[in-house]
C-alpha positions as CSV (number, residue, x, y, z in Angstrom):
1,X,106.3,121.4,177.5
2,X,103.2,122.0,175.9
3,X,101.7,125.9,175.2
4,X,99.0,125.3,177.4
5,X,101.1,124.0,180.6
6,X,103.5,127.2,179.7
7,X,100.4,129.5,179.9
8,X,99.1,127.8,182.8
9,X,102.6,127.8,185.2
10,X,102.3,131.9,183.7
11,X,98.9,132.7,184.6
12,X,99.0,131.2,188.1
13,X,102.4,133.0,189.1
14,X,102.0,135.1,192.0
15,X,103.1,138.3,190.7
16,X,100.9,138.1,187.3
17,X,97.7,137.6,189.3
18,X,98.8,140.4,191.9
19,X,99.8,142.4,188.9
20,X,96.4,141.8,187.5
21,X,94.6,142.8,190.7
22,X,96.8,146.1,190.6
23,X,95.7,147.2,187.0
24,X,92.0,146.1,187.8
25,X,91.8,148.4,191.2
26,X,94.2,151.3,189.4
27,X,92.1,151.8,187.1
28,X,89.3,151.6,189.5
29,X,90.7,154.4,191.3
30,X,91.1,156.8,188.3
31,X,87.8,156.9,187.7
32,X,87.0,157.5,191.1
33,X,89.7,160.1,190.8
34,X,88.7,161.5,187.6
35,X,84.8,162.1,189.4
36,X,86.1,163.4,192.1
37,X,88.0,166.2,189.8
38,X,85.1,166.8,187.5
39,X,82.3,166.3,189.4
40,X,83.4,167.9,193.2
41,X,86.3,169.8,192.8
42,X,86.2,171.5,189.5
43,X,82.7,173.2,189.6
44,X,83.1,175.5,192.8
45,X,86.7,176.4,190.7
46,X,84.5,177.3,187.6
47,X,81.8,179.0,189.8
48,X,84.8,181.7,190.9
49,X,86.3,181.8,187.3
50,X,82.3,182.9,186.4
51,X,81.9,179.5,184.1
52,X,79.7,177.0,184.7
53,X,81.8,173.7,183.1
54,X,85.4,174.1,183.8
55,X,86.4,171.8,180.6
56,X,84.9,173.7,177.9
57,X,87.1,176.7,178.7
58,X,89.4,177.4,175.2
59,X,90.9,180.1,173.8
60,X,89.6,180.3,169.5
61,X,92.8,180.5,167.4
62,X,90.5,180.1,164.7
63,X,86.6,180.9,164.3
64,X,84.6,178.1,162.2
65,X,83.9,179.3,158.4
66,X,80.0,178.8,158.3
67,X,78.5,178.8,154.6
68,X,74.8,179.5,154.9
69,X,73.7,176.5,157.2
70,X,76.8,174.2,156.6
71,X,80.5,174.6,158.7
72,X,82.8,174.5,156.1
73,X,85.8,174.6,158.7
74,X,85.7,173.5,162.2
75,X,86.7,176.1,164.2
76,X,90.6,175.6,165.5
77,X,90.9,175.7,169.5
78,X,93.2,175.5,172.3
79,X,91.0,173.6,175.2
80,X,93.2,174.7,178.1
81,X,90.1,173.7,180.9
82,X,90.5,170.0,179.6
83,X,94.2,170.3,180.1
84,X,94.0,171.6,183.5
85,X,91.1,169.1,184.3
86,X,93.4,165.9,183.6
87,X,96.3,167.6,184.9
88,X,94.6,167.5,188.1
89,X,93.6,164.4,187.4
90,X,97.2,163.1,187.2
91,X,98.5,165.3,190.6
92,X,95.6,163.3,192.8
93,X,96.7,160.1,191.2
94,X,100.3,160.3,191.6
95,X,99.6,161.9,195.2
96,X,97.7,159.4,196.2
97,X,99.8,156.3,195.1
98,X,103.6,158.0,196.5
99,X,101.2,157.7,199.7
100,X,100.6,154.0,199.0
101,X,103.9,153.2,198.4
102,X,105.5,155.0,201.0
103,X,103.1,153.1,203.5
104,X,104.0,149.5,202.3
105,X,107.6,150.9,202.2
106,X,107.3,151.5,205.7
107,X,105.0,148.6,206.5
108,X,107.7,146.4,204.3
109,X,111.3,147.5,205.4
110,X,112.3,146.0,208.6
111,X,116.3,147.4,209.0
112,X,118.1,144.5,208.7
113,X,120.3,143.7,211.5
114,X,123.9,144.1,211.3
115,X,125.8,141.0,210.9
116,X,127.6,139.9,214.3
117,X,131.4,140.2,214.4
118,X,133.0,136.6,214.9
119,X,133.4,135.4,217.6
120,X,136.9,136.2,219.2
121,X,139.3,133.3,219.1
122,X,139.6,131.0,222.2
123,X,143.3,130.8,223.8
124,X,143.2,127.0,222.5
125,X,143.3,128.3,218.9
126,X,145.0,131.5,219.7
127,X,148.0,129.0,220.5
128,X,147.5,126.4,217.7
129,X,147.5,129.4,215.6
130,X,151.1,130.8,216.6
131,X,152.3,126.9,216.3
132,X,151.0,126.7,213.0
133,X,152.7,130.4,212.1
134,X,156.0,128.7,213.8
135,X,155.9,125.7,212.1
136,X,155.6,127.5,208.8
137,X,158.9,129.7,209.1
138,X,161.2,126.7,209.5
């Protein structure tokens, strides 16, 4: 079998495509997720903190060294509003897709019915049965 047939029978699998399609509207949906973070819910939070962007709060563990008009050192900081931004960020997300699953769960698992006992034997076999058991002892 050739390399292209290989990639072919591959690519046109049912689960790669839907697989694809999954990435494509993921990804979709964080940055839909990440907007909604930055741009709806974070400002009104930085509003009652008394900033006005929410991701450039830090904490300086170290001031920049400034040599007349040059930075000789950057200064060293702990960005903890970025951190809380994406951590957000992830709690929508992950929110949003145990939803997801839980609904296809629920749309997906039909309880499968219990097998049915066998049938009970008829007296015909009920009696070929005990000749067969009295055959066998002698």
């Amino acid at each position: 079998m050739s390399l292209g047939t290989e990639l072919k029978q591959f690519l046109l699998r049912g689960n790669v495509a839907d697989m694809a399609v999954g990435i494509v509207i993921g990804a979709a949906f964080g940055k839909i997720v990440t907007s909604f973070v930055n741009d709806i819910l974070m400002p009104p939070i930085a509003l009652l903190l008394g900033n006005t962007q929410f991701d450039q709060l830090k904490l300086v563990l170290r001031e920049a060294v400034v040599s007349g008009d040059k930075i000789t050192h950057e200064a060293i900081t702990w960005n903890y509003g970025a951190f809380i931004q994406t951590v957000v960020d992830f709690l929508i997300v992950g929110t949003a897709i145990f939803f997801v699953i839980k609904a296809m769960n629920r749309l997906s698992s039909k309880k499968p019915e219990a097998p049915a006992a066998p049938p009970a034997p008829s007296k015909e076999e009920q009696l070929l049965t005990e000749i067969r058991d009295l055959l066998k002892k002698e």
